[in-house]
Structures are given as C-alpha cells and as structure tokens.
C-alpha positions in Angstrom: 99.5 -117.9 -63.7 103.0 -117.4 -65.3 106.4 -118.9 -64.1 107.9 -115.3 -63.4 104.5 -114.4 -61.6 104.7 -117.8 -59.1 108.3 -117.4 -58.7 107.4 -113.4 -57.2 105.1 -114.5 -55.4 106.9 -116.8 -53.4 109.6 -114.6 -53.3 107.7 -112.2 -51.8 105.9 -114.1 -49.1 109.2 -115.4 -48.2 110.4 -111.9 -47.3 107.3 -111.1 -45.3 107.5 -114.4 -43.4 111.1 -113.4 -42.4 110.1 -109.8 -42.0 107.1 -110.6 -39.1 109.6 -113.6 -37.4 111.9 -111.0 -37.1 109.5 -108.4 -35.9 108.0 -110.9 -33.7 111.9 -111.3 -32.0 112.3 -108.0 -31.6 108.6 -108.0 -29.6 110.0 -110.9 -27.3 113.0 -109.3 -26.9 112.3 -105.7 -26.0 109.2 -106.9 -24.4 107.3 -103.8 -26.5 106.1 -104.0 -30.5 108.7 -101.8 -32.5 108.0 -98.2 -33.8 107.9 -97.1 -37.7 111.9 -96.3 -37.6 112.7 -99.5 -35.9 109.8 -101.4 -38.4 112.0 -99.8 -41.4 115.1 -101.0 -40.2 113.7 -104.5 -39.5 112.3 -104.2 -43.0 115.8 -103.3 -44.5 117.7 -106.1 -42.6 115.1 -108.4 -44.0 116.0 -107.3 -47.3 119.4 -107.1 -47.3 119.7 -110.5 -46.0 117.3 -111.8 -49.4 120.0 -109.7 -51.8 122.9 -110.9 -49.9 121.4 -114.7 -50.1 120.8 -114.4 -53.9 123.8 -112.6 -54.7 125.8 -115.7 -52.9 123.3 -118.2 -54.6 122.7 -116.4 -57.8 124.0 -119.5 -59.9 122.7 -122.1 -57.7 119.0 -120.0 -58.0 119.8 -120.2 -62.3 120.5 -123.7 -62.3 117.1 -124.5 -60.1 115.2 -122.6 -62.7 116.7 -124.1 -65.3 115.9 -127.4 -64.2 112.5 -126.1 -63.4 111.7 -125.2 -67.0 
C-alpha cells in the first residue's frame, strides 16, 4: 500500500470516528437516533471541523510528512 493511500485511509476513518461520536451525542442527548437532515448536518459539522483543523495545521501536517518520508 502507498504512502498517499495509508495516509487516506486514516484520514478517513478519523472522520467517521468523529462522525458516529458525534451521532452517538446527539442520540444521548435528544434521547432519539437523528433523521437524514439532522445525519447531513452532523456529517457537515464533522467535516468542517477536519478542513478547519488542517487549514490551522496545514504546516504543522507538511512538516510531519516530511519527517515521515
């Protein structure tokens, strides 16, 4: 498996983890499993939290990768 593939991959797993503790709060909060508008905004939250974080930690992420290499 390439570097770029490993590095997606546990990219994405990271966003799914987030994405099901998040879903998971909203269960024990509303006391009810979300529906598909409230899934797609948990979903885009998710996201924009991952493109917030590497936008903030773009150079930080670069220089791990670097090293990594």
């Amino acid at each position: 498996m390439d570097e770029k593939r490993l590095l997606t991959m546990v990219v994405v797993s990271n966003i799914l983890s987030s994405y099901y503790a998040a879903k998971v709060s909203f269960c024990l909060n509303n006391d009810r499993e979300p529906n598909n508008t409230e899934k797609d905004d948990i979903l885009k939250k998710v996201l924009s939290m991952f493109e917030n974080l590497s936008t903030s930690y773009l150079k930080d992420i670069q220089e791990i990768a670097a090293s990594i290499k």
